[in-house]
C-alpha positions as CSV (number, residue, x, y, z in Angstrom):
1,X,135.0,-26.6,-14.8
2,X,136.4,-26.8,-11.3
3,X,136.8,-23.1,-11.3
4,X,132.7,-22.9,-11.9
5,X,132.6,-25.5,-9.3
6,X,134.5,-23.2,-6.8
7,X,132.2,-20.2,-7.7
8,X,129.1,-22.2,-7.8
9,X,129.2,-23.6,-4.1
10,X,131.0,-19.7,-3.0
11,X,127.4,-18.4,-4.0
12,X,125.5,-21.1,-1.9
13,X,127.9,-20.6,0.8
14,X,127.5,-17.0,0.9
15,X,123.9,-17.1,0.1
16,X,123.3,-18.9,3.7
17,X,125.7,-16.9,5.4
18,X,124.0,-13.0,4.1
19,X,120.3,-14.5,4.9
20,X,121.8,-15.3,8.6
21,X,121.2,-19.0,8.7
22,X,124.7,-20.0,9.2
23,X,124.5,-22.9,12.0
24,X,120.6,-23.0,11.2
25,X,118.5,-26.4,10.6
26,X,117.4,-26.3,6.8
27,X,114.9,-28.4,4.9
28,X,115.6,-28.9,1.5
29,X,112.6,-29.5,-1.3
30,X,113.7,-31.7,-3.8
31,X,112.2,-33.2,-6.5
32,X,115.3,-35.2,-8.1
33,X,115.9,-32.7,-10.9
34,X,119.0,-30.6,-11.7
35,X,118.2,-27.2,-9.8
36,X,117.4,-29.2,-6.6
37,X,119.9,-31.9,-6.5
38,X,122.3,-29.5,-7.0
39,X,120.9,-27.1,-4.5
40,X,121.3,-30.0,-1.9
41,X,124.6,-31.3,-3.1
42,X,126.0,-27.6,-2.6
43,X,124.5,-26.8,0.6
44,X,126.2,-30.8,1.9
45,X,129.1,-30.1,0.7
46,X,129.7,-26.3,2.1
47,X,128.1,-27.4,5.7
48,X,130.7,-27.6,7.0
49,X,131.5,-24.3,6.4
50,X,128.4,-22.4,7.1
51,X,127.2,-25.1,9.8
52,X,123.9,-26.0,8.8
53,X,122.0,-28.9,9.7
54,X,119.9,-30.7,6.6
55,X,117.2,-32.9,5.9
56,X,114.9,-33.1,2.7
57,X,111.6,-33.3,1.8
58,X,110.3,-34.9,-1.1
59,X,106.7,-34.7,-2.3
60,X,105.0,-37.2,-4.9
61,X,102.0,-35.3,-6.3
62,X,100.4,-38.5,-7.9
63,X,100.7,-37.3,-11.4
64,X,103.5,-39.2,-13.2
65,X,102.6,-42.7,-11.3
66,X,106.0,-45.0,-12.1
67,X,108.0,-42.3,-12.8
68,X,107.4,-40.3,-9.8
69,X,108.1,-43.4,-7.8
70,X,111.3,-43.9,-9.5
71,X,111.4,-40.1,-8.2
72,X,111.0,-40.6,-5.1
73,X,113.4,-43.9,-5.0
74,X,116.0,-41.7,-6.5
75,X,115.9,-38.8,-3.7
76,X,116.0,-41.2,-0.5
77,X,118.7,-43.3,-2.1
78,X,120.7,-39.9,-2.9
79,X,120.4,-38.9,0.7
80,X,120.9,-41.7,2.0
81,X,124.4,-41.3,0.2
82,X,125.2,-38.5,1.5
83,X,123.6,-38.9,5.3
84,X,120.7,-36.5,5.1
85,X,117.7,-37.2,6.7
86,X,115.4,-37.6,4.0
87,X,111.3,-38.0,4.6
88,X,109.2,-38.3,1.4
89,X,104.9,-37.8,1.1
90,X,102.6,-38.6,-1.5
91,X,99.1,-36.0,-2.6
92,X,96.6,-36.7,-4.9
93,X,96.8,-33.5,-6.8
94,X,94.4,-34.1,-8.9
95,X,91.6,-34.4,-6.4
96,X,92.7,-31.8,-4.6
97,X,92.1,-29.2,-7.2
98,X,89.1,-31.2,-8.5
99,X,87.5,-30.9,-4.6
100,X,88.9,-27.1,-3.8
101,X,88.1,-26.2,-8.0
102,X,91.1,-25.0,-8.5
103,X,93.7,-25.7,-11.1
104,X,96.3,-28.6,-11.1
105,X,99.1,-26.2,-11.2
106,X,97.3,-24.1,-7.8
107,X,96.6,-27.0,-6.0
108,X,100.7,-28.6,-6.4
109,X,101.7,-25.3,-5.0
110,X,99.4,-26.0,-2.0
111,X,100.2,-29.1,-1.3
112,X,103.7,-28.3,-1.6
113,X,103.2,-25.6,1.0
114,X,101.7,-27.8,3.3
115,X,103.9,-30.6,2.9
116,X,107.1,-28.5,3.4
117,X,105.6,-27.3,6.5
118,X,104.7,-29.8,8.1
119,X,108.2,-31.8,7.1
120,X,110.2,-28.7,8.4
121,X,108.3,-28.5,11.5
122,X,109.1,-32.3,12.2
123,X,113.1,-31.6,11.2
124,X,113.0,-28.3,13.5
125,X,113.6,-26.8,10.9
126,X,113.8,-22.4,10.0
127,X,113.6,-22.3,6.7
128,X,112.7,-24.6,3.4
129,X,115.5,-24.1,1.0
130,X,114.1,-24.2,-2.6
131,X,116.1,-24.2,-6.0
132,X,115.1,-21.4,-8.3
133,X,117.5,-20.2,-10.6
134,X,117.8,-16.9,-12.2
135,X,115.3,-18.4,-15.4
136,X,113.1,-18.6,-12.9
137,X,113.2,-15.5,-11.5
138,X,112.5,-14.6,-15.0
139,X,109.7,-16.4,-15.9
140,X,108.2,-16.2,-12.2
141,X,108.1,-11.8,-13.3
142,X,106.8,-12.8,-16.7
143,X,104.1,-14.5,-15.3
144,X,103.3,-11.9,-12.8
145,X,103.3,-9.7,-14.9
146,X,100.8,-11.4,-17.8
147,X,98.6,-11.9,-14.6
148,X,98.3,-7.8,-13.7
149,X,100.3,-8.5,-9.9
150,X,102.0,-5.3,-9.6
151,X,105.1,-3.7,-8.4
152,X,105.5,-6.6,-6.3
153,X,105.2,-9.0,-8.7
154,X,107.5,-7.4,-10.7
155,X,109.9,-7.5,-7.8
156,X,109.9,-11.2,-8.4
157,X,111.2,-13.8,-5.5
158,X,113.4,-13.0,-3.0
159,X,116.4,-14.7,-1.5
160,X,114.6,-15.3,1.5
161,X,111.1,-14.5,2.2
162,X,108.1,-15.7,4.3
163,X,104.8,-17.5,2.6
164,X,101.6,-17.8,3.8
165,X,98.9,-19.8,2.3
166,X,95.7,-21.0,4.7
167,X,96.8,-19.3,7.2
168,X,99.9,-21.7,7.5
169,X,103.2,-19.8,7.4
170,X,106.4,-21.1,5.8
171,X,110.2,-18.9,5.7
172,X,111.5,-19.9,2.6
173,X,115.0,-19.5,1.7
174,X,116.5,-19.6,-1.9
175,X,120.1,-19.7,-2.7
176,X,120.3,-20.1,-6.8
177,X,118.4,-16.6,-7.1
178,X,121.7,-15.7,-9.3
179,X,122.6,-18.8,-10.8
180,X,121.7,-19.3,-13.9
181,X,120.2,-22.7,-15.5
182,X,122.7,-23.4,-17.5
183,X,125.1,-22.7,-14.6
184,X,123.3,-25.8,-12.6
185,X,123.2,-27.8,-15.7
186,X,127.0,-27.4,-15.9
187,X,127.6,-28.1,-12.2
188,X,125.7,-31.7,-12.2
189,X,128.2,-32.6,-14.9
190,X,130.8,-31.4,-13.1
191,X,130.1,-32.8,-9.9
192,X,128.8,-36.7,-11.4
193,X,124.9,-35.6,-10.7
194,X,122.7,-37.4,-12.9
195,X,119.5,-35.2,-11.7
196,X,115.8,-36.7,-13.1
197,X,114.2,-35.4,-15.5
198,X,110.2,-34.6,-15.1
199,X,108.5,-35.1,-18.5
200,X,106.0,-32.7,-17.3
201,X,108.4,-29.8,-17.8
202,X,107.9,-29.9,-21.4
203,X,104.2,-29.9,-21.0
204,X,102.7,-26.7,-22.4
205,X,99.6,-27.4,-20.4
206,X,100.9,-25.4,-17.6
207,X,101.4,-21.9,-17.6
208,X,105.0,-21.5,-16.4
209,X,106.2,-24.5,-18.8
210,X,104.1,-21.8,-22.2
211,X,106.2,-19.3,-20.8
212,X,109.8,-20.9,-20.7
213,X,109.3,-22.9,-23.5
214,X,107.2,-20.4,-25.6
215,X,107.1,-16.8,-24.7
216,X,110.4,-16.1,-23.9
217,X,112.0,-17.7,-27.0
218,X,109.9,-15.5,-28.7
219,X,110.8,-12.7,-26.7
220,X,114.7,-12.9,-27.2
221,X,113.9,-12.7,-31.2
222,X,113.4,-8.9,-29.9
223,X,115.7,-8.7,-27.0
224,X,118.5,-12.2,-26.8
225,X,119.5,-10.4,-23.3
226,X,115.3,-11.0,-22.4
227,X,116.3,-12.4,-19.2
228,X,119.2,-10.2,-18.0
229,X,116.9,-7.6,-18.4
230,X,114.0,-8.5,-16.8
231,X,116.6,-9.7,-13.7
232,X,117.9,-6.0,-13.8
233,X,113.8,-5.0,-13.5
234,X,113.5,-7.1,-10.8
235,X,116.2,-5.5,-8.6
236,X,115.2,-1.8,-9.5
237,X,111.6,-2.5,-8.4
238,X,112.8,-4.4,-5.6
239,X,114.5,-1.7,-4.4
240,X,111.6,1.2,-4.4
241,X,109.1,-1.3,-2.9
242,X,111.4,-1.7,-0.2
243,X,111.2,2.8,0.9
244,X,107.6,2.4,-0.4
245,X,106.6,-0.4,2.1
246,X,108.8,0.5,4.4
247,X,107.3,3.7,4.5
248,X,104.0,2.1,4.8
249,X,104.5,0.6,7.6
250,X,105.5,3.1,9.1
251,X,102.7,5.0,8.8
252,X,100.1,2.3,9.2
253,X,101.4,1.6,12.5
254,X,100.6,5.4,13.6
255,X,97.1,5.2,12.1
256,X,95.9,2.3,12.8
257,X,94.7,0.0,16.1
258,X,94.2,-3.6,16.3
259,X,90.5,-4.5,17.6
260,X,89.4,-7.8,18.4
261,X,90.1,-10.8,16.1
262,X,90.6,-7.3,13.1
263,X,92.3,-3.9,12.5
264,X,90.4,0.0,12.8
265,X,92.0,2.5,10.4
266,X,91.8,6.0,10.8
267,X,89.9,6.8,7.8
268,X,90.5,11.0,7.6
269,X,94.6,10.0,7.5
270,X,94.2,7.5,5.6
271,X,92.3,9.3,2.7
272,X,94.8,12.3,3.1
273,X,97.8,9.5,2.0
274,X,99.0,9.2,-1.6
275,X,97.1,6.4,-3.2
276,X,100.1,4.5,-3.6
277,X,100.8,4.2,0.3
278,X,97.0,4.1,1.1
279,X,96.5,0.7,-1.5
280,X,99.6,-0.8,0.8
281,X,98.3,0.1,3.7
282,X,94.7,-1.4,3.0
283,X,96.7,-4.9,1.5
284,X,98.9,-5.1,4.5
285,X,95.8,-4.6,7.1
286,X,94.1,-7.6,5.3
287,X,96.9,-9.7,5.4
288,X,97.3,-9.6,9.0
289,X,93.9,-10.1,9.6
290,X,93.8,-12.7,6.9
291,X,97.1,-14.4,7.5
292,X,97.6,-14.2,3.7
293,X,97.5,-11.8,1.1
294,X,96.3,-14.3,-1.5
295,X,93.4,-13.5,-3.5
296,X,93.2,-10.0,-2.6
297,X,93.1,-8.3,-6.0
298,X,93.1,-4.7,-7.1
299,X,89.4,-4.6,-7.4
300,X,89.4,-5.6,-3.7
301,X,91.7,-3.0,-2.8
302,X,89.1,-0.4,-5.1
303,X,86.7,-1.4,-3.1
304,X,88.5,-0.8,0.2
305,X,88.9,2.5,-1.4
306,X,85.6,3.4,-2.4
307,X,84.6,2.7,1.4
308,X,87.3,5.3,2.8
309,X,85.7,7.7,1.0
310,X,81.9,6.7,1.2
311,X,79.6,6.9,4.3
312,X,79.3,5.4,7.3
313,X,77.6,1.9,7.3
314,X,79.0,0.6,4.3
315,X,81.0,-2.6,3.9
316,X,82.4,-5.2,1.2
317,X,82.6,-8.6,1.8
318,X,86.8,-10.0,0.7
319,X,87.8,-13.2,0.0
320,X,88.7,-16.1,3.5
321,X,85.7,-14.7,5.3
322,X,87.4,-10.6,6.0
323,X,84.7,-8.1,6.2
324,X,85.8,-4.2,5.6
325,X,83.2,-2.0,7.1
326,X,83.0,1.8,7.4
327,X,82.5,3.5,10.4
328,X,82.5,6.8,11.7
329,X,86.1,8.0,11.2
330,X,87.4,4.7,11.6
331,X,87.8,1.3,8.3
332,X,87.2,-2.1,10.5
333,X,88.4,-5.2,9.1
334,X,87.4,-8.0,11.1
335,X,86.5,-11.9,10.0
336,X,83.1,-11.4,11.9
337,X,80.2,-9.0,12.6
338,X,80.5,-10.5,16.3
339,X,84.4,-9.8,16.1
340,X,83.3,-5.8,16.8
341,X,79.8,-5.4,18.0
342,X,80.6,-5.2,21.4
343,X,76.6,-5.4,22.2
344,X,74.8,-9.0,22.7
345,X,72.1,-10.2,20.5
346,X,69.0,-9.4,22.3
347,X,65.3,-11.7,22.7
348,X,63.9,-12.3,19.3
349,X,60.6,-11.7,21.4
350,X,59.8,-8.3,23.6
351,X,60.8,-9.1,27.2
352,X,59.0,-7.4,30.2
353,X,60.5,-5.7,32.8
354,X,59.2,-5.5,36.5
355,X,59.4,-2.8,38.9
356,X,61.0,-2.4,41.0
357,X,62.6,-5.8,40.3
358,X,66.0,-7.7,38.0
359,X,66.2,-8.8,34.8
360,X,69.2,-10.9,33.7
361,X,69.6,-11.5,29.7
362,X,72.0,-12.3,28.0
363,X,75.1,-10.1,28.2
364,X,73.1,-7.6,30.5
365,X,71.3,-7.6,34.2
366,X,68.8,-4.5,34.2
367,X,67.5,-3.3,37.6
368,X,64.5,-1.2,38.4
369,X,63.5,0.6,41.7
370,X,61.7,3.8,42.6
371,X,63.6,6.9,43.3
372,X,63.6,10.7,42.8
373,X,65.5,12.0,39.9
374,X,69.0,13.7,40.3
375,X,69.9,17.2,39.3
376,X,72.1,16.3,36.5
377,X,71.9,12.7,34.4
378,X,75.4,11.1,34.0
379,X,76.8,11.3,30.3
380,X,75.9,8.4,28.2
381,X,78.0,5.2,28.3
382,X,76.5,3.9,24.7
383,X,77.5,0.3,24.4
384,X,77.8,0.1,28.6
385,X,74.6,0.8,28.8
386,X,73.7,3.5,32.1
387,X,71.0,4.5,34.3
388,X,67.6,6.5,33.2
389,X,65.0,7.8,35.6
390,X,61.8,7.8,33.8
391,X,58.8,9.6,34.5
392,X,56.3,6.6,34.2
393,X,53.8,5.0,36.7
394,X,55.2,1.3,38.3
395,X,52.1,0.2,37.2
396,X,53.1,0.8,33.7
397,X,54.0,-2.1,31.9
398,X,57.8,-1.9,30.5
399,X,59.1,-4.0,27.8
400,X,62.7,-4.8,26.2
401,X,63.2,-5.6,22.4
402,X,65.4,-4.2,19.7
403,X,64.6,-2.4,16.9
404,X,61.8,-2.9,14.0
405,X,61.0,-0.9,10.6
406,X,59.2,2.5,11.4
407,X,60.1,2.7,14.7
408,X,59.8,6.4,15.6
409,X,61.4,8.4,19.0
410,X,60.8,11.6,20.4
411,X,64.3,12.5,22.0
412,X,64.7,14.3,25.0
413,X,64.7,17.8,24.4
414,X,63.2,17.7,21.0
415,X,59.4,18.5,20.5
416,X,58.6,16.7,17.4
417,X,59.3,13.1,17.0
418,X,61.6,11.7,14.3
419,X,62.8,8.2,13.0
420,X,64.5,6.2,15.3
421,X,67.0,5.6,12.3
422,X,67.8,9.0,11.8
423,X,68.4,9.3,15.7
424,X,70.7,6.3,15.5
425,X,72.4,7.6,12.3
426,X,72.6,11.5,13.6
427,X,73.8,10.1,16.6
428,X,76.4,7.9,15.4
429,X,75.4,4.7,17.0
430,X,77.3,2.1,14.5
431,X,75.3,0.5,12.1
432,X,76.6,-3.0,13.2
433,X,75.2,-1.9,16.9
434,X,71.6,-0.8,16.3
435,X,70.2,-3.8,15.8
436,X,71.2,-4.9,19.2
437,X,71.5,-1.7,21.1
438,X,68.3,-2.1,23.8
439,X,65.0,-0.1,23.9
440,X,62.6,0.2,26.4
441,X,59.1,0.0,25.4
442,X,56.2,1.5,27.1
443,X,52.8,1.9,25.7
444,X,54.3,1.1,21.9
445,X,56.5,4.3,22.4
446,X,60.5,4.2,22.8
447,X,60.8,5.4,26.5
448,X,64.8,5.1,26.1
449,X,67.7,4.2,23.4
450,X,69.7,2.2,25.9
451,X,72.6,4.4,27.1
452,X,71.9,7.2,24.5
453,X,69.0,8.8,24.9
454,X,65.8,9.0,26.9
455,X,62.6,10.1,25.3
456,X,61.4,13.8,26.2
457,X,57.9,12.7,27.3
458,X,59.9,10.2,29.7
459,X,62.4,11.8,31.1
460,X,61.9,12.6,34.7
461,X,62.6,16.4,36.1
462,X,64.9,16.6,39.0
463,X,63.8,15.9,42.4
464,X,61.0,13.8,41.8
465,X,59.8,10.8,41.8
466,X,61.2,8.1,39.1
467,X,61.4,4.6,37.7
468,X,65.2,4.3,37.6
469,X,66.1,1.5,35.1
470,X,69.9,0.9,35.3
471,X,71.7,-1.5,32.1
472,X,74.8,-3.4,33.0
473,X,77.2,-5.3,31.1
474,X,77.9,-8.9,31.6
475,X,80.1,-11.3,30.7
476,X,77.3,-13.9,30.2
């Protein structure tokens, strides 16, 4: 027994050590039962050999009343044993997942998440030590796998890894990965631990509890070595997601370009890409955006797809508010329309424009004044706006609104006129822009796209006299 001792606290020992938190400040979850009592017992009594600081959280969830008071009672008065700061909190699970409708079983994990955060960052804390074990691991893959998640559910947990759920971000750190639960069960014996037992484990109510205490006794009727093997699974996949994502990344940061408050993905490289590096390239772009890759399923990803290779204009709506939209040559994620529209909403109502004379709306100051056209226009500037000289009498009434169904335009050096959307489409004016992009109205015609195009009966010939209109961004 001393021998497993020895071998039990080597592998806590050298679990801190490889995941470099030797000398680090560590929060420790623990809920009074064997695989986290024992978890914090190891890591106190190798301290002093990997220098960590501790302190442990506890978290009642309101569900077992008396019991998980005696819980709670049990953890402080443990630490307090052993002179580890010890803070405890209490979350009404059940309301939580009543008001976020949700299950009991989503909405502990939550709470937990938020709880350890916010206990760590009081302790200073780097990283939340939890206490899987190797079962664990096994039924955590079993469960991802019953669920559809993936290679990367396959892969499992990892030693150390970083969690983000509502945007709140959490390093977690888990040192029994390759213990097993009998292993624990056999070091609280040998150490005097008499861990607490949670009735609720044995409740089949929950999915992981139906797994452990259903599906994989069933499973070792067919295979006793059930969880060796799917362990051995676990660190196969592991290690080809680690090339595969690595070489994601790799290539998402060459095709790719963060934008304001979202991503733009080169669409042409990215529909060249196997599918396999595309799908992880799409899921990692969300989840920055996002701050979590939760609820992003593969019919998301599809649909993220299915935009790379549709037409401009497109877009799919994605769980936490993330829009995907397709534009020319380019995917934009973004959390709002505003996030990459870089043109101002204009006047619900048509506004006139004197001349000569200033105009300030909102996001533009437009200036008119009288003077001969040049020989040669300056290229558009699109979203900056520009000057136009206009062949038009001052006494001609101008007006500024945005778009409206049927709108036609005659462009400058076209005879015939054509719909204004098939201008703004053959022009590649972005969807998201055309309902704010400015026209000048005279006479119920379009006398100029702002900063695309002037109309051909408008446009003035070089040398005479003009209405010059010039468009300027503000900031206001």
């Amino acid at each position: 027994m001393a021998h497993l001792d020895q071998q039990f606290l080597h592998t806590v020992s050298e679990a801190v050590l490889n995941s470099g938190l030797s000398g680090a400040t560590i929060t420790v979850a623990v809920s009074g039962g064997p695989d986290s009592l024992s978890l914090l017992n190891a890591l106190h009594k190798t301290s002093s050999h990997t220098k960590i600081q501790l302190n442990v959280a506890h978290l009642n969830h309101g569900l077992r009343l008396r019991a998980a008071k005696a819980d709670s009672n049990f953890v402080q008065s443990f630490c307090q044993s052993i002179g580890v700061p010890c803070v405890v909190g209490t979350v009404d699970v059940l309301k939580m997942a009543a008001d976020r409708k949700i299950s009991i079983e989503e909405a502990a994990r939550r709470a937990r998440h938020i709880f350890l955060s916010q206990s760590s960052a009081q302790f200073g804390s780097v990283a939340v030590a939890l206490g899987h074990t190797s079962d664990d691991q096994a039924e955590t893959i079993l469960m991802h796998l019953i669920r559809g998640s993936g290679l990367a559910g396959l892969r499992g947990m990892d030693q150390i890894s970083t969690r983000i759920i509502d945007q709140v971000s959490l390093q977690l750190f888990r040192p029994l990965l390759s213990i097993s639960r009998m292993d624990v069960e056999r070091y609280c014996l040998g150490s005097h631990l008499s861990p607490r037992i949670d009735t609720t484990n044995f409740s089949k109510e929950f999915t992981r509890n139906a797994i452990r205490l259903e599906l994989i006794p069933s499973l070792q009727k067919y295979n006793p070595e059930i969880k060796k093997t799917l362990l051995r699974l676990s660190q196969t996949v592991s290690r080809d997601l680690d090339f595969l994502e690595d070489t994601a990344k790799e290539v998402q940061n060459s095709i790719s370009l963060p934008v304001k408050h979202g991503v733009a993905i080169d669409t042409k490289a990215l529909g060249e890409l196997p599918e396999s590096l595309a799908f992880r390239i799409l899921k990692a772009s969300a989840t920055d955006v996002n701050g979590s890759s939760s609820d992003i399923t593969l019919s998301h990803m599809e649909s993220m797809m299915n935009l790379v290779c549709g037409s401009a204009g497109r877009s799919v709506n994605l769980p936490h508010g993330l829009i995907v939209t397709r534009g020319y040559g380019e995917l934009l994620m973004h959390k709002s329309n505003d996030d990459i529209t870089p043109l101002p909403l204009l006047p619900t109502q048509p506004t006139v424009l004197f001349v000569p004379g200033v105009l300030e709306l909102t996001g533009w100051r437009v200036e008119t004044s009288i003077e001969k056209a040049p020989k040669s226009y300056p290229n558009p500037e699109k979203s900056s706006g520009g000057i136009a000289w206009l062949k038009i009498s001052p006494n001609d009434t101008l007006f500024i609104r945005s778009r409206k169904p049927g709108d036609r335009f005659q462009p400058s050096g076209m005879r015939n006129h054509k719909k204004l959307q098939d201008f703004m489409v053959d022009t590649r004016i972005p969807r998201l822009w055309r309902d704010r992009t400015p026209l000048l109205m005279l006479k119920g015609e379009i006398a100029w796209v702002v900063g695309w195009r002037t109309a051909e009966w408008a446009s003035a010939e070089s040398g005479t006299p003009s209405i010059k209109v010039e468009f300027t961004r503000t900031k206001r």
